[in-house]
C-alpha positions as CSV (number, residue, x, y, z in Angstrom):
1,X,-12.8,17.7,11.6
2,X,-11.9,17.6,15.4
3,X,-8.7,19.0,14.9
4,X,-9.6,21.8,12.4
5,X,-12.6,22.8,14.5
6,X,-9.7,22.9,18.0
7,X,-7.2,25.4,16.3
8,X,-10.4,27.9,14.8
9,X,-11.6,27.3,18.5
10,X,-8.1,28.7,19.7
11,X,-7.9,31.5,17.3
12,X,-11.4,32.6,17.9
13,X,-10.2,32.8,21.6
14,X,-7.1,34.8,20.9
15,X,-8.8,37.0,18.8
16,X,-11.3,38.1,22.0
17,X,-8.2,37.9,24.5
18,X,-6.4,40.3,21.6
19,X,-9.6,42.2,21.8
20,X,-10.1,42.4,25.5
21,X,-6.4,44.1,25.7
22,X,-7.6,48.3,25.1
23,X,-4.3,49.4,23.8
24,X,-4.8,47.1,20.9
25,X,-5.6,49.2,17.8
26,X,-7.4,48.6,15.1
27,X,-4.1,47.9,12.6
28,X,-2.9,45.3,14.8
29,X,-6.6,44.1,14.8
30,X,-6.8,44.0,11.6
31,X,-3.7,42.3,11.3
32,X,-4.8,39.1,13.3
33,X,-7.5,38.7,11.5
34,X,-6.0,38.3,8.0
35,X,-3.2,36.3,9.7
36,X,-6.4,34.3,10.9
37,X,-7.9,34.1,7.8
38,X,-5.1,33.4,5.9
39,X,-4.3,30.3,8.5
40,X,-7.8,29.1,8.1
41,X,-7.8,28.6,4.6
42,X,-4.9,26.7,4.5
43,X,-5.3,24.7,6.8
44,X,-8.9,23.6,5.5
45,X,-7.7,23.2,2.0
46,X,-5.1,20.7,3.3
47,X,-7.6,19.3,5.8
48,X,-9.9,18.7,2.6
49,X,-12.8,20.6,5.0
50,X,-15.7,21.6,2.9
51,X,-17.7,24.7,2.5
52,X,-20.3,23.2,5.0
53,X,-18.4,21.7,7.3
54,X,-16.6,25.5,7.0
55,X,-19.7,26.6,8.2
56,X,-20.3,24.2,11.1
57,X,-16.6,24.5,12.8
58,X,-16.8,28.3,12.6
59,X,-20.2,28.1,14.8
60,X,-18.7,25.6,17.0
61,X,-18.4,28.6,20.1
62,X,-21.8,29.3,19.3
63,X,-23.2,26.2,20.0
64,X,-21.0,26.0,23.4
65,X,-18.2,23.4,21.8
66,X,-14.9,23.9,23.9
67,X,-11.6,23.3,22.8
68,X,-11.0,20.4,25.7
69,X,-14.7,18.9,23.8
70,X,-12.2,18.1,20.6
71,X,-9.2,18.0,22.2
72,X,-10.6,14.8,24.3
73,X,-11.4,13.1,20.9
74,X,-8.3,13.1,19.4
75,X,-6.8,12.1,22.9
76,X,-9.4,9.1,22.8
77,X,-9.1,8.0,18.8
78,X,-4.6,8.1,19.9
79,X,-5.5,5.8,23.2
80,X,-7.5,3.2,20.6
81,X,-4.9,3.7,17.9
82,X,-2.3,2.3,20.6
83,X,-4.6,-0.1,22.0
84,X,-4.9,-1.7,18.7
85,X,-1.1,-1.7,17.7
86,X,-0.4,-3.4,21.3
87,X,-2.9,-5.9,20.5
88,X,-1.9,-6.3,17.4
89,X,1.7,-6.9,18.9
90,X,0.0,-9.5,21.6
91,X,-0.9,-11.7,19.0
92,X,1.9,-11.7,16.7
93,X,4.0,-12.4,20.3
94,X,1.3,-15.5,21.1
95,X,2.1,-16.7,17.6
96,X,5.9,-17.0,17.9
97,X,6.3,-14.0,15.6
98,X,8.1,-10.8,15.9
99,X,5.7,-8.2,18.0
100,X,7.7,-5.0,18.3
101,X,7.3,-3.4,14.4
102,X,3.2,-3.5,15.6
103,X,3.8,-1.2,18.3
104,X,6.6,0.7,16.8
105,X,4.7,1.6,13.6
106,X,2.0,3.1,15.7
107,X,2.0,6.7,14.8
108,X,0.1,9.4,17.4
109,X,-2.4,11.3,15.8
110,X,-1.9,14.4,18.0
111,X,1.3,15.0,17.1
112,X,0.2,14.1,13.4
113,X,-1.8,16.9,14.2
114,X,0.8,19.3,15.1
115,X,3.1,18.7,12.4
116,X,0.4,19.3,10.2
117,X,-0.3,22.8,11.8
118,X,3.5,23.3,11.8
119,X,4.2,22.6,8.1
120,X,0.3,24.7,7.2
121,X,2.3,27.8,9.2
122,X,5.3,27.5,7.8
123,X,4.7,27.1,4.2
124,X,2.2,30.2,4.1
125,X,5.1,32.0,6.1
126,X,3.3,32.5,8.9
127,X,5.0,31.2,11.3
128,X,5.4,34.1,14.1
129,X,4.5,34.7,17.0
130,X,0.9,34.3,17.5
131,X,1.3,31.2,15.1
132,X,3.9,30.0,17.8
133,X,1.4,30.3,20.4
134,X,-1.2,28.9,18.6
135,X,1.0,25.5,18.2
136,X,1.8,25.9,22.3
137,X,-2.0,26.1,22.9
138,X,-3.2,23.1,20.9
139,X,0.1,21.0,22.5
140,X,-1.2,21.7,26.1
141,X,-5.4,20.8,25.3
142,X,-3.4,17.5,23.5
143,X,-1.7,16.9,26.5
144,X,1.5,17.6,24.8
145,X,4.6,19.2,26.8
146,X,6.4,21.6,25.3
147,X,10.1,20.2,25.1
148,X,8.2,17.3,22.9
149,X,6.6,20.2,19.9
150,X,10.4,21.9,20.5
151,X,12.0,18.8,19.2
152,X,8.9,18.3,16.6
153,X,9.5,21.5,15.1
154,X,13.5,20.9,14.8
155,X,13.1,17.5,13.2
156,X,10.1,18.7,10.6
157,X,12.9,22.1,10.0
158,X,15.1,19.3,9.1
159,X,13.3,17.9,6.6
160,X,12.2,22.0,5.3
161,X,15.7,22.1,4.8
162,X,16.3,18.9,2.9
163,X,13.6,19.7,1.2
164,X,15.1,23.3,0.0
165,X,18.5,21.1,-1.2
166,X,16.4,18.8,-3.5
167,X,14.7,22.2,-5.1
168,X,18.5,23.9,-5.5
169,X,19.8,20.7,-6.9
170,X,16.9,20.6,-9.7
171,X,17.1,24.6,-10.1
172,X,21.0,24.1,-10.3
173,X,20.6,20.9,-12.6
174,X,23.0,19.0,-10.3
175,X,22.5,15.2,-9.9
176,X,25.2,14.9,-7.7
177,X,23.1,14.4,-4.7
178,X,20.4,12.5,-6.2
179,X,20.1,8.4,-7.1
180,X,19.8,8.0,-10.8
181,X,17.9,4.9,-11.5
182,X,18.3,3.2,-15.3
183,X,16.1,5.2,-17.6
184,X,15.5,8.2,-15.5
185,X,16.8,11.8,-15.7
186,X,17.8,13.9,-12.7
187,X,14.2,16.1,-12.9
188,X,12.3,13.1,-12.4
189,X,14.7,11.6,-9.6
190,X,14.4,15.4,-7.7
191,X,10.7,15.0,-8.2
192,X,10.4,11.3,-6.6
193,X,13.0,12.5,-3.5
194,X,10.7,15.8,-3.0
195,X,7.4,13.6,-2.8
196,X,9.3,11.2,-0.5
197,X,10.8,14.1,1.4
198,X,7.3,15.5,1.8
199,X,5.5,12.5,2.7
200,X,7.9,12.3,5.9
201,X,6.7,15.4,7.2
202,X,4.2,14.7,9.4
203,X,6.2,11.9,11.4
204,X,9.4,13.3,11.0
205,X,9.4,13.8,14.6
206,X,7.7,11.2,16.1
207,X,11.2,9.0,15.2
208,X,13.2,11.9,17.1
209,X,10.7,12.0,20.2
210,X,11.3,8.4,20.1
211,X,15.2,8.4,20.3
């Protein structure tokens, strides 16, 4: 819920920079706020955020939360996650076994968390500007340069586009680019490649950041 309750944080804070501007008029107003809303309720449908907890996130300000309050625990629950895989590695060194897949298996949950946001943006097509910014904002209370969410947003468009080449193979009914095994057709081969594809998603560029 941390990282659902940091990006309505940041959009409740654009909207009242947006706000604070006086040229702004009330169409562009009005047009931040169902860009806002229409963010929101993607992103806690695919965050699984309930009604309640809804609720609770959208009163965070109110209650005098700051975006560095949440950031700090996703910060803290990556330093544990990489604590564990690097003692996890020391042991599997102490016992004569191989240590590096411990460590290189670790995955970072803030930039889990932006290629989350990324792919909720994208797939609702609303990936402009202010979405843009959003992603920028989030990165920097992560601790997250900028070049790193460039290259994570090139390597997750590479797997969009992959993605868009399994759907005009199966529209096309071409099996040329897709593995047949014994007993199934192409539509349930496309199927199997798109979960797969998907499921890559949100590390697609940790592997890339890595290189």
């Amino acid at each position: 819920m941390a990282y659902a309750g940091l990006v309505v944080l940041l959009v409740q804070r654009a909207r009242l920079r947006l706000m604070a501007v006086t040229i702004v008029g009330a169409a562009q107003l009005a047009g931040f706020d169902d860009w806002a809303e229409r963010l929101q309720a993607r992103l806690f449908q695919f965050a699984a955020v309930s009604e309640s907890e809804q609720k609770m996130i959208h009163n965070l300000a109110l209650h005098g939360v700051l975006p560095q309050d949440l950031a700090r625990s996703l910060i803290q629950d990556s330093e544990k996650a990489l604590a564990r895989a690097q003692a996890k590695a020391d042991k599997r060194a102490a016992a004569g076994e191989q240590a590096s897949s411990a460590v290189s298996d670790y995955k970072d949950i803030r930039f889990t968390v932006l290629s989350h946001l990324y792919i909720v943006c994208v797939c609702e097509g609303l990936y402009d500007s202010r979405s843009r910014t959003l992603l920028r904002s989030v990165a920097r209370y992560l601790l997250i340069d900028w070049w790193q969410v460039s290259a994570l947003e090139a390597a997750i468009a590479e797997q969009l586009k992959l993605k868009e080449e399994y759907d005009a193979a199966l529209k096309n009914g071409s099996s040329s680019s897709l593995t047949l095994v014994k007993g199934e057709d192409s539509k349930t081969v496309a199927d199997r490649n798109l979960k797969d594809s998907q499921s890559r998603w949100l590390y697609a560029g940790l592997a890339t950041l890595g290189e």
